[in-house]
N, C-alpha and C positions, 0 to 999 in steps of 0.2 A: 290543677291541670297536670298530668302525667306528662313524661317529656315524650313519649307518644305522640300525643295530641300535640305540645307547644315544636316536636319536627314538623308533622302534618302542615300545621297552620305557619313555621315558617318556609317549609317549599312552596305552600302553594302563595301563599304573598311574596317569594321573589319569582315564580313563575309570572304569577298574575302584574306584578310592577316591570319586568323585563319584556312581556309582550305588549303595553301599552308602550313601553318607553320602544321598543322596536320600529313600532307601528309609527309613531312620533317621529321618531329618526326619520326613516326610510319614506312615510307616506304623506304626513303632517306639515314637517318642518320643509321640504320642498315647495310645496305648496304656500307655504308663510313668506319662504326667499323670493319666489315668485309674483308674486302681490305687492311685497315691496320695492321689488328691483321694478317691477311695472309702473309704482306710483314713483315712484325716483324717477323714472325715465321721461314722464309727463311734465313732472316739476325742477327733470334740471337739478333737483337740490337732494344732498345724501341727506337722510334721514337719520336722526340720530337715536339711538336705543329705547330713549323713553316712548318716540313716534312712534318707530317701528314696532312695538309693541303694542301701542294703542289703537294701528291700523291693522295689526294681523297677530291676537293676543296668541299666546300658547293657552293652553287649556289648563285651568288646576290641576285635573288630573292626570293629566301627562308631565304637569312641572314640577307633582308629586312624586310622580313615577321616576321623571328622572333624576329625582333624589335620593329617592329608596332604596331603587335597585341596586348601585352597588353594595352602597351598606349593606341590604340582604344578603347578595352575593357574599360577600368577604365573612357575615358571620353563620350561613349555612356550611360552607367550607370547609372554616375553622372548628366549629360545633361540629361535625359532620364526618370529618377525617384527620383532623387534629388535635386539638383541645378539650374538651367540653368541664364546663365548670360542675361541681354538686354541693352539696348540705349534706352533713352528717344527721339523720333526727334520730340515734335511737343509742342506747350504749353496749352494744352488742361488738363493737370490735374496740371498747377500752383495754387496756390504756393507748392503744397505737393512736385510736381517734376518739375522737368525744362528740359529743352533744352541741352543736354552734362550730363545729370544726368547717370549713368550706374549703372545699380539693380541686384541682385539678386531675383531669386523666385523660390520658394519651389514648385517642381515639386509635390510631396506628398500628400499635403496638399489635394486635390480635388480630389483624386483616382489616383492607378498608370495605364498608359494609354501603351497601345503596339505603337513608337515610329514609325511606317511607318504608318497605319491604324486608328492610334488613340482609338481604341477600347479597353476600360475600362473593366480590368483583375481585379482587385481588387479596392474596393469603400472602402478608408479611411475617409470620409468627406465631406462635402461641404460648400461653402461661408456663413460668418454670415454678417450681415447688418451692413455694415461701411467698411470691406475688400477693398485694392486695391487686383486688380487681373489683370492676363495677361488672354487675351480668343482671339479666332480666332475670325476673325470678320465675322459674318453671312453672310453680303452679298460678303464678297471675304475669303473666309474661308482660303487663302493661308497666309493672314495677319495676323499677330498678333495686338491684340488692347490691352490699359492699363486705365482702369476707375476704378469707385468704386462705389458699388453696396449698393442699398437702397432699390428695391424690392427683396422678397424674392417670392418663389414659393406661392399663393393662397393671396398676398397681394393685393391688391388695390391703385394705387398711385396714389395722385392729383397732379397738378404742375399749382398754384394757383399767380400770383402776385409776380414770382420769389422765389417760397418759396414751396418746398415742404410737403404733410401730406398725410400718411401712413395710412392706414387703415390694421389692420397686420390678415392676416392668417382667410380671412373672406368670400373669393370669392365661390359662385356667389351669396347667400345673405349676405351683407355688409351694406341693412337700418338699424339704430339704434346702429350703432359701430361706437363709438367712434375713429376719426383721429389722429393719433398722429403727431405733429407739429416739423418736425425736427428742434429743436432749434437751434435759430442763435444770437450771441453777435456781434456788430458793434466792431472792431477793429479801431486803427488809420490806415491809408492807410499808405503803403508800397511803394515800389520801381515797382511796377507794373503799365505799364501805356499804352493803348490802343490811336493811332492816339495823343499822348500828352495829352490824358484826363485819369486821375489816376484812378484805378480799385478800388473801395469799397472794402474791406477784412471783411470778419464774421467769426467767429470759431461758428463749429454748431459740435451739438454733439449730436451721439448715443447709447444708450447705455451709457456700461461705454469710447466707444472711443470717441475722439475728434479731430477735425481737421481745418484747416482752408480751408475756399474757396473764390472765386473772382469773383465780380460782378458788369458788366458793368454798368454804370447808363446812358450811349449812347446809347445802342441798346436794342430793346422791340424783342426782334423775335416771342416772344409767346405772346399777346396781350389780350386772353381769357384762360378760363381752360380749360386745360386739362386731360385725365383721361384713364388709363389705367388697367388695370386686368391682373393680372400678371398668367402664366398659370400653371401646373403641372410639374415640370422638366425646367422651365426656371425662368432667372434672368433678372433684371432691373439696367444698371448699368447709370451712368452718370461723368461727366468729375467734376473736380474742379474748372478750369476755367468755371463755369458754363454760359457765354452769347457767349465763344466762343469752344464752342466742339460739337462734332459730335457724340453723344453719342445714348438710347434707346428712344430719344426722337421722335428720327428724323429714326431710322431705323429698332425699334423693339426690342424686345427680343434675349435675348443668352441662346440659350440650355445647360445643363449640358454638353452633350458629347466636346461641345466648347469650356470649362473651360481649361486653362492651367497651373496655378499656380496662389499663394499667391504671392505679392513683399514685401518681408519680410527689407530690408535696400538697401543704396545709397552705393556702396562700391569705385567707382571712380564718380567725378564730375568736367569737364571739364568746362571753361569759352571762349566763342568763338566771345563775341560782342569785337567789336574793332574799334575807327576809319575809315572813308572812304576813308583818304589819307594814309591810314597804305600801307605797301607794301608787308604785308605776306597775303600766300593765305587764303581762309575762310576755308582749314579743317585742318589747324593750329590753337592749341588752343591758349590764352593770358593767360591761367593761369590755376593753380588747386583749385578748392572752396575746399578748405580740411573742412571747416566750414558746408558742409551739408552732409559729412559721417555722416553715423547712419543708425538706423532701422526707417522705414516707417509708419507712423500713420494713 
């Protein structure tokens, strides 16, 4: 289920459990008090809860209703304009996240959005250059995608020899501006390793964020430069794994209205490699990395 669908299906079950439970309140439960204050009044004797109950029942589904509905309430809300939980599935922004990594992201952060339509009620913000971020993916808008973004609206991006430079906030004349070079430091290589050839590690840093990324030294995909203009209302985002992601290189630009949230920290991280003679299935995990809880760089 797309989290499309699993918004869809929770507005309309806190809709649907908060007008029954209204209905209840307001038209049911009078009616209940009424029946019993009547037979109390015949009999002289208060009735005690288990009676009154068994002479004027609530209905299951209204004693469902008034169960549900807050809970819906308080997790449409928070899913909706504050928090929303995700799962890492692909390794497209290693080393920052992995595979079994589970995030939280600041619904907030990028404007609060009406949760069926998406259409932005109130503009609190939007991404600064080095952000990860959750956004629909433009060409299947049903998906959520998780990159992190280096153009910003009226930018200029090269993507030059594995290396990107920024020409910031210059479009559409940008002769005589100065690029800036996202700086990259060589790292010793890590535990990362493509077909058994180890992945380069750089920390490149902008701004005052810093981060590390991954780079194949096996595969050219891009061979000359390239060059993009970033437009009015849209962002430039790209993966960390950078020789193996599917990012705005390959597919363009993400509009504002796309934006879903900040990924602000790692809150669970599963471990799922294991042996091929193992005998547990593969969505059994082998282990918890408690070692990469934290906030997100």
């Amino acid at each position: 289920m797309t989290t499309y669908y699993f918004s869809l299906l929770l507005v309309f079950g806190t809709l649907i459990t908060g007008i029954i439970w209204a209905i209840d309140h307001w038209v049911w439960k009078p009616k209940r008090q009424a029946k019993i204050a009547e037979a109390e009044s015949k009999s002289g004797l208060k009735l005690n809860p288990d009676q009154a109950q068994l002479l004027a029942p609530q209905s299951a589904l209204a004693d469902f209703s008034q169960a549900a509905f807050p809970v819906l309430l308080v997790i449409l809300i928070l899913r909706s304009f504050i928090y929303e939980p995700f799962r890492i599935p692909s390794g497209s922004m290693m080393p920052t996240l992995l595979v079994g990594d589970f995030i939280m992201v600041e619904k907030f952060r990028y404007g609060l959005r009406e949760p069926v339509t998406r259409k932005e009620f109130l503009r609190t913000g939007r991404p600064d250059r080095g952000e990860v971020a959750v956004f629909k993916y433009p060409v299947e808008p049903d998906v959520d995608y998780i990159k992190r973004v280096i153009g910003l609206p009226g930018d200029r991006v090269v993507y030059s020899d594995k290396s990107f430079y920024i020409y910031t906030n210059c479009v559409p004349e940008c002769d005589g501006v100065e690029p800036v070079q996202i700086a990259q430091a060589e790292q010793p290589n890590g535990d990362f390793y493509r077909n058994q050839l180890p992945l380069r590690r750089f920390t490149e840093e902008v701004g005052e964020r810093q981060y590390d990324i991954l780079v194949d030294p096996g595969r050219n995909v891009m061979n000359h430069d390239l060059v993009w203009d970033v437009p009015e209302g849209h962002y430039f985002f790209v993966g960390d794994n950078r020789d193996n992601s599917l990012d705005s290189r390959y597919w363009g630009f993400v509009h504002e209205d796309l934006l879903v949230g900040r990924a602000v920290f790692v809150w669970l991280s599963l471990e799922f490699e294991r042996e091929p003679s193992s005998w547990l299935p593969q969505w059994v995990p082998t282990r918890v990395r408690f070692d990469r809880l934290g906030s997100i760089e």
